[in-house]
N, C-alpha and C positions, 0 to 999 in steps of 0.2 A: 504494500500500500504506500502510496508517496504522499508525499506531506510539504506543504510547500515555505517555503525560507523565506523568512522578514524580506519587507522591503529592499533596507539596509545591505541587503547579501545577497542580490541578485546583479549580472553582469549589466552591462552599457547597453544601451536599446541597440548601438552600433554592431555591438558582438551578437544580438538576436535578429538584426537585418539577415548579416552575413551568415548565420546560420538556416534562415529559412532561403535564402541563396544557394546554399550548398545543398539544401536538402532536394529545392527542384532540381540543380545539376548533377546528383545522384538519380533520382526518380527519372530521370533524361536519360541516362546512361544504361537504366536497366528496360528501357521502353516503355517507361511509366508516363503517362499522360498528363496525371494528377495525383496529388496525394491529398487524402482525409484524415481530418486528424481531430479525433473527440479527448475528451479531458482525462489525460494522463499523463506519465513521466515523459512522452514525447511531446505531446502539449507543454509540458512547464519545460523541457529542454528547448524549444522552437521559440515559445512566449514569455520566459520568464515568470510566469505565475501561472495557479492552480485555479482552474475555473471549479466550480463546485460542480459535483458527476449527479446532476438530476435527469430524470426522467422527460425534460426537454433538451432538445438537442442542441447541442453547442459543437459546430465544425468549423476547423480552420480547412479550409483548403490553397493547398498549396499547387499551384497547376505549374510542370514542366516548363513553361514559355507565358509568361503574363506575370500580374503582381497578385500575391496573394491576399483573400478574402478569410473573414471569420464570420461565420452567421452562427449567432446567440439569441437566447428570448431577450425581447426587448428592458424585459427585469433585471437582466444581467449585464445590461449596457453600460452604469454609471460603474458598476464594482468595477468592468475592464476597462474603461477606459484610465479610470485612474490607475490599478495595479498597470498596466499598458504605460504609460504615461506618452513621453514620445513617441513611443514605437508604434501608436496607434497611426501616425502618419503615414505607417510601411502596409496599412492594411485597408483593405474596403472592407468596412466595418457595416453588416447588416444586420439591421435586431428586426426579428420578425412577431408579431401579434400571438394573442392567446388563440386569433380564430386564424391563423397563417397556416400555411402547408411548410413547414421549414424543408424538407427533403425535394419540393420541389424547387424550394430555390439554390439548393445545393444543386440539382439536374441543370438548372438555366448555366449554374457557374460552370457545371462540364459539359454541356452539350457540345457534341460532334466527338467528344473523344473516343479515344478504341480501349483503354485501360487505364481502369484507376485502381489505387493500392488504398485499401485500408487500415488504421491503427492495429495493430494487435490485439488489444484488449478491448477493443471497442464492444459496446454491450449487442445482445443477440438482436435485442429489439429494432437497435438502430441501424445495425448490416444487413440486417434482412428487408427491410424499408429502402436503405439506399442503392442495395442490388437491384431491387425492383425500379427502382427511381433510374438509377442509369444505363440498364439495360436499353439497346447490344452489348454496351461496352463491359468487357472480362474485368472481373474484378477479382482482385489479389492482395498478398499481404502487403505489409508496409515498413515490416518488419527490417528484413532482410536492406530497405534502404536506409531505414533509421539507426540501424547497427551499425552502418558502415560510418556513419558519422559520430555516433555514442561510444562507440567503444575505444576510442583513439582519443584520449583527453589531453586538454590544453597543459600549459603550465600553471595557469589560474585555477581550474579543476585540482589538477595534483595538488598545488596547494592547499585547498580544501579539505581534498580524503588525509592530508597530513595532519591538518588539526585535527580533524574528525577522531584519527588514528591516536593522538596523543592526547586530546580528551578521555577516550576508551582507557588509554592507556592509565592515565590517571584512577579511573575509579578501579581499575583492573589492581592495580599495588595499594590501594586500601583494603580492597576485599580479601586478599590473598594474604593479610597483614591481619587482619583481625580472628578471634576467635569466631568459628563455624558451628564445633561437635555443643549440641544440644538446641540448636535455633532449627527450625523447618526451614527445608528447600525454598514455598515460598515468601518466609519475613526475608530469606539471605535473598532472595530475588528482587522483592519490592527496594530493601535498601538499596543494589546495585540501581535501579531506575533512579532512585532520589542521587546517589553518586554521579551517572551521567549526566543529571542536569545540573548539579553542580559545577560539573568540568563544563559546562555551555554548550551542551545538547540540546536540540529545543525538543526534541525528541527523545523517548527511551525506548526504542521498537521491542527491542528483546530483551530477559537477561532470564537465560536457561542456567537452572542449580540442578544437575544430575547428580545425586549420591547413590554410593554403593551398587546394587542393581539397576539401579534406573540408569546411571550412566552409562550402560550400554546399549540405552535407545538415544541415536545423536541428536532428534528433535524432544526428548521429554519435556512434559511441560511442570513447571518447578509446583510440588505438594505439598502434603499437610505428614510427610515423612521427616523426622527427625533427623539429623545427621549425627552420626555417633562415632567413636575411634573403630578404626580399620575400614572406611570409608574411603573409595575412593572419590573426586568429586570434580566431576567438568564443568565450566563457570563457560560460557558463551556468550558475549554480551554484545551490543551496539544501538545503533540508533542515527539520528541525523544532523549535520550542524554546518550552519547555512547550505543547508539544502543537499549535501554531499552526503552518503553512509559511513560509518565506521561498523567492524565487526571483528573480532577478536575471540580468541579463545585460548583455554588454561589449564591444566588439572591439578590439581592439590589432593594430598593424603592424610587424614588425618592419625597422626601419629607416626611411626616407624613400619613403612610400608614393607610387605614380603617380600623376600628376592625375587618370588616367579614376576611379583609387580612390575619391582625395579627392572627385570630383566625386559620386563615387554615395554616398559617408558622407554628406556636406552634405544630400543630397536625403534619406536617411533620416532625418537629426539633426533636419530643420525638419519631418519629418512625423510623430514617436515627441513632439516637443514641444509642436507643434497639436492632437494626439490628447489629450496631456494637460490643454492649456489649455481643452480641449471639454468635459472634463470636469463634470457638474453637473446637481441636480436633474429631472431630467422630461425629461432629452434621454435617446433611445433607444442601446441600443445599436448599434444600424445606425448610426447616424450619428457614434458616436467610429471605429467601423470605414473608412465614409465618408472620414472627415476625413484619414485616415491613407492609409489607399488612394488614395485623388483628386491627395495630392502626388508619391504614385511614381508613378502612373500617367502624369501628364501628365510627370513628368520622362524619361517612355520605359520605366521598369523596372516597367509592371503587371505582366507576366508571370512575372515574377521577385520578386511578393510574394506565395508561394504557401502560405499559412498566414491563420490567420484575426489578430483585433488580437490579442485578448487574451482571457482566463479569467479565472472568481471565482476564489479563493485564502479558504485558513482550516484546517478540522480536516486539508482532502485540497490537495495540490498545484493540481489542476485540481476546479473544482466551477463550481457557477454563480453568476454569470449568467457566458455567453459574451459575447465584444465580436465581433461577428460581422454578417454585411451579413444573414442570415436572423433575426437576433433584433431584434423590435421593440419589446421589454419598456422601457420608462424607468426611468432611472436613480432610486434613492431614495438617501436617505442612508444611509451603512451598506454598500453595496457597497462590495466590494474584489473587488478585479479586476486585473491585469499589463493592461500597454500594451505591445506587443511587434512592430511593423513591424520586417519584414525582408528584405533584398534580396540573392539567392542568384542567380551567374550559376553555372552547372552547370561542373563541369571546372575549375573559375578558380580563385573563392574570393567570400566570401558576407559580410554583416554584419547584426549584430542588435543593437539595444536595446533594453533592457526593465526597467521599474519599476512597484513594486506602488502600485496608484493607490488610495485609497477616496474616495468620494464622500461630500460633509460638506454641511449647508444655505450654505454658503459656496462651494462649488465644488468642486475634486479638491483633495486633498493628496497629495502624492508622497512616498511613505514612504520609498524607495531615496535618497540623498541623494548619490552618486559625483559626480563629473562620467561629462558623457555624451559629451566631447570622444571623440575617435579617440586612442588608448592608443602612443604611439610605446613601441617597446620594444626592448632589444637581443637 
């Protein structure tokens, strides 16, 4: 779910010209006609703000060859033009009536085209209306052009996921500093949300407290389970800060953890650190995946790394590129992406590392800066 960033911390109407520029000569390049775009992270990446996702439609369209339009209900006119501020110059701004046909004046803004690409998340209601609206014309995703500009981030973005990341990181060495053994999963979870907003998250999206057995489900959601000594305990946390993700992860033991533990933390530690140090230019994704998978696996625990490496990060938590053995994309600079091996034995208890990586003409940089030691904790 995206959540949209103050005023204060959204870029130059300039840099949102240029971007709904780039997007029609992307959508140009792949035979797109037009692009549609209702209220999401490609919305607030094109527009700098979040229209609110109601049950009237709100389209920006963006046509390959012409300037782009946003048709909204005329209700939502005064909210955008102010979040808008100047950039509303770069738009034919149409607000259409309670008794309006909005789809049909999306069809007037495409008519004659042969394909247009819709949002990805665009709701059922409203794709299925506009398919009908601009038939002949093939309609397709929007995805695949939206990535190609989302996933290649600026140096202003990076700077962002860095604070984001060092926010995280902040409430990450308070939680892993206090005592755990006798509070539930979720009061250790509620205070990490109160932690992130401390550090200036405007957001606390997550913060997963898996102990003991629960920590070998990597999504658990934090409970009314005690945390007790012999506890292992994966902390996962993040959130949003001016508009960017942060997400991190951790594991801590309460007390003096078994060998078999220690041995299978060791075998993640040296393979969440090869993954990073793989990090760089023209290598594919499959292969930071690789690198990662090949040390659990020969240590005996393939079976038990049942998730992929790692995901882009930016506007959305999860976006692209994946770090995954099916994705053969090479890296460019400008990815950001989590490194995330993890080793769950079912029933027991599980352990995860995870740092936001981007990729630089120099190699990876690790934006998470914790240590990734094993968290002894009381």
């Amino acid at each position: 779910m995206t959540t949209e960033a103050p005023a204060a911390s959204r870029f130059s109407a300039t840099e949102y010209r240029n971007r709904m520029r780039r997007a029609a000569a992307a959508a140009a390049e792949r035979s797109v006609d037009a692009l549609l775009i209702t209220p999401s992270s490609d919305y607030l990446y094109l527009l700098g703000y979040q229209a609110p996702a109601l049950e009237r439609l709100t389209c920006l369209v963006i046509p390959a060859e012409g300037e782009p339009s946003l048709v909204l209900p005329r209700l939502e006119e005064p909210l955008a033009r102010h979040r808008l501020g100047d950039l509303a110059d770069a738009l034919q701004v149409i607000a259409w009536d309670e008794t309006d046909d909005p789809f049909h004046l999306v069809q007037i803004l495409v008519s004659g085209v042969m394909r247009v690409a819709v949002q990805d998340q665009m709701w059922a209601r409203f794709a299925l209306r506009l398919q009908a609206a601009v038939d002949p014309a093939q309609m397709v995703a929007a995805g695949p052009t939206m990535s190609s500009l989302r996933r290649i981030k600026s140096a202003d973005e990076v700077d962002r996921l860095r604070a984001a990341a060092a926010a995280a990181d902040s409430a990450m060495r308070t939680i892993t500093a206090e005592r755990l053994s006798g509070r539930t999963e979720a009061e250790v979870s509620g205070h990490i949300r109160e932690l992130l907003r401390e550090a200036g998250h405007e957001t606390a999206g997550f913060a997963i407290v898996a102990s003991g057995p629960n920590a070998a489900s990597p999504h658990h959601e934090a409970g009314e389970r005690v945390i007790q000594a012999g506890d292992a305990i994966v902390v996962d946390i993040g959130g949003s800060l001016a508009g960017y993700c942060s997400d991190t992860s951790r594991t801590a033991f309460v007390g003096e953890p078994p060998a078999e533990f220690g041995a299978l933390y060791a075998v993640l530690r040296e393979a969440q650190a090869a993954a990073c140090e793989a990090v760089r230019p023209g290598v594919p994704c499959s292969e930071i995946d690789a690198v990662a998978r090949d040390i659990i696996e020969e240590a005996g625990h393939g079976e038990a790394f049942i998730h992929r490496t790692g995901h882009g990060i930016g506007l959305e938590t999860h976006e692209e590129p994946y770090i995954v053995a099916s994705n053969p994309e090479p890296l460019v600079a400008g990815h950001a992406f989590s490194v995330e091996p993890g080793i769950y034995i079912r029933d027991t208890w599980g352990a995860r590392i995870e740092d936001i990586v981007v990729c630089t003409d120099a190699g990876g940089e690790r934006l998470n800066t914790t240590s990734t030691e094993l968290y002894i904790v009381e």
